[in-house]
C-alpha positions in Angstrom: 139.0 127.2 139.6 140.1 123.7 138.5 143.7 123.0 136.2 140.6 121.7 134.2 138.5 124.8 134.2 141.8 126.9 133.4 143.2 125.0 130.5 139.2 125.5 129.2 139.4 129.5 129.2 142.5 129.1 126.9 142.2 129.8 123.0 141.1 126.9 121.4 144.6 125.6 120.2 146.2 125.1 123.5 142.5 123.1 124.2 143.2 121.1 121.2 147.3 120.6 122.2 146.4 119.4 125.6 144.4 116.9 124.1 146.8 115.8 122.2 149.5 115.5 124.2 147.0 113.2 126.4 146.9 111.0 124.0 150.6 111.0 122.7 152.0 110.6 126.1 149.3 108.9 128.1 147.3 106.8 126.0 149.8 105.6 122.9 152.1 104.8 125.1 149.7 101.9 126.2 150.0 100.3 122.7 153.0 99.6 123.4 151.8 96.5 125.7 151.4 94.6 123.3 155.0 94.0 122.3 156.9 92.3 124.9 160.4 94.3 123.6 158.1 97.6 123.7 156.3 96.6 127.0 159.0 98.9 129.5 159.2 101.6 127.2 155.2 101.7 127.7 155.5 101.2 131.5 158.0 103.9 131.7 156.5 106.6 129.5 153.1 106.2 131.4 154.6 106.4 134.8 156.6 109.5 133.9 153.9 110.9 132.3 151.6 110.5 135.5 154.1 111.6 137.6 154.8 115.0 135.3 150.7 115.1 135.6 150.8 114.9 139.3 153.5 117.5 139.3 151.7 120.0 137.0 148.6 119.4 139.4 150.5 119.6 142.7 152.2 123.3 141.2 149.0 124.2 140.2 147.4 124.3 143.2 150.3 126.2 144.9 150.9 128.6 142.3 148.2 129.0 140.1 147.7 128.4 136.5 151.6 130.0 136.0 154.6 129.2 132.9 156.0 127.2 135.7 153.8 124.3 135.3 156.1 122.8 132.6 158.5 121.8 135.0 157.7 118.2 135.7 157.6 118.0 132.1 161.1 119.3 131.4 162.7 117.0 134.7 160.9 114.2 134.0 160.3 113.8 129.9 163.5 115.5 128.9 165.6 112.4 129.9 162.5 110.2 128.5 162.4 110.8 125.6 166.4 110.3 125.2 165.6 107.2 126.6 162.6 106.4 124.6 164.8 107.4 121.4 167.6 104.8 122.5 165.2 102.2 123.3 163.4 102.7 120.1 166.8 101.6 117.9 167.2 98.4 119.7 167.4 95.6 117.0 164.7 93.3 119.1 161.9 96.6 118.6 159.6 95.1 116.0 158.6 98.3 113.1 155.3 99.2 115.0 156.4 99.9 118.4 159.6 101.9 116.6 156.9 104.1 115.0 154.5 104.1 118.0 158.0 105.6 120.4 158.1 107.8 117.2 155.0 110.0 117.4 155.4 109.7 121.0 158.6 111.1 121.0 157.8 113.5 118.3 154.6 115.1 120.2 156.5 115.0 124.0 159.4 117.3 122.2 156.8 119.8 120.8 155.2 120.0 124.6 158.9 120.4 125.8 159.7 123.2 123.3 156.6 125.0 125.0 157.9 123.8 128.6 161.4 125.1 128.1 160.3 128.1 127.0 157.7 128.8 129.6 160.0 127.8 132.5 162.5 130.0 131.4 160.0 132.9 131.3 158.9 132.3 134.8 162.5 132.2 135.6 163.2 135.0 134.1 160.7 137.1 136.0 157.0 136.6 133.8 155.2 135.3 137.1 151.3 136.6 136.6 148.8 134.1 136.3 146.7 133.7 133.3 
C-alpha cells in the first residue's frame, strides 16, 4: 500500500487536513514569488516542505504508515516557521506577503501540534501501524 492509499483509509478529516496542509505549505508558499522581499521566504518554505515530504515518504516506506512520520516535519518546519515569523515583520514585507507567511504559518503550527504529539507517542512506546 501507497503513503497515498494509506492516508485514503483515514476518516475523512485527516483526508481533508492533508489537503490542506498541501496547499498551506506547498502551494501558498509559491505566491510568495511574486514579491521580490517575499521571494526566499517562498523558496525556503517550498524546499523544506519537499524535503519534510521526502522525509515522511522515505519513513514510510521503512516503517509503515506509523506516528513517526511527523518527524521531518518537527526538524525541519519547527525552525521554519520561527523563521518565516521573523521574516514576515521585516519592514521591506509589503501587507500581502505578511498575510500570505500568516496563514502559512498558522496552518504549519496546527500540523506541528499533531507532529509533536504523534512523535512523542511513538517515542513513548505507541509503535503499531494503522
Amino acid at each position: 500500500m501507497t503513503l497515498d492509499e494509506a492516508i485514503a483509509t483515514q476518516p475523512l478529516w485527516v483526508q481533508i487536513w492533508v489537503n490542506i496542509l498541501f496547499l498551506g505549505a506547498f502551494v501558498l508558499p509559491l505566491a510568495l514569488l511574486f514579491w521580490q522581499p517575499g521571494r526566499l521566504a517562498g523558496l525556503v518554505t517550498v524546499a523544506a516542505s519537499v524535503l519534510a515530504g521526502v522525509g515522511v515518504y522515505w519513513l514510510y516506506g521503512k516503517l509503515g504508515y506509523v506516528r513517526l512520520l511527523g518527524l521531518p516535519h518537527v526538524i525541519l518546519w519547527t525552525p521554519l516557521v520561527f523563521w518565516l515569523w521573523r521574516q514576515r515583520m521585516r519592514v521591506d514585507m509589503p501587507v500581502w506577503p505578511q498575510r500570505i507567511i500568516l496563514l502559512v504559518c498558522a496552518v504549519i503550527a496546527v500540523s506541528l501540534m499533531f507532529d509533536y504529539v504523534d512523535v512523542a507517542r511513538y517515542l513513548l512506546g505507541e509503535r503499531q501501524v494503522f
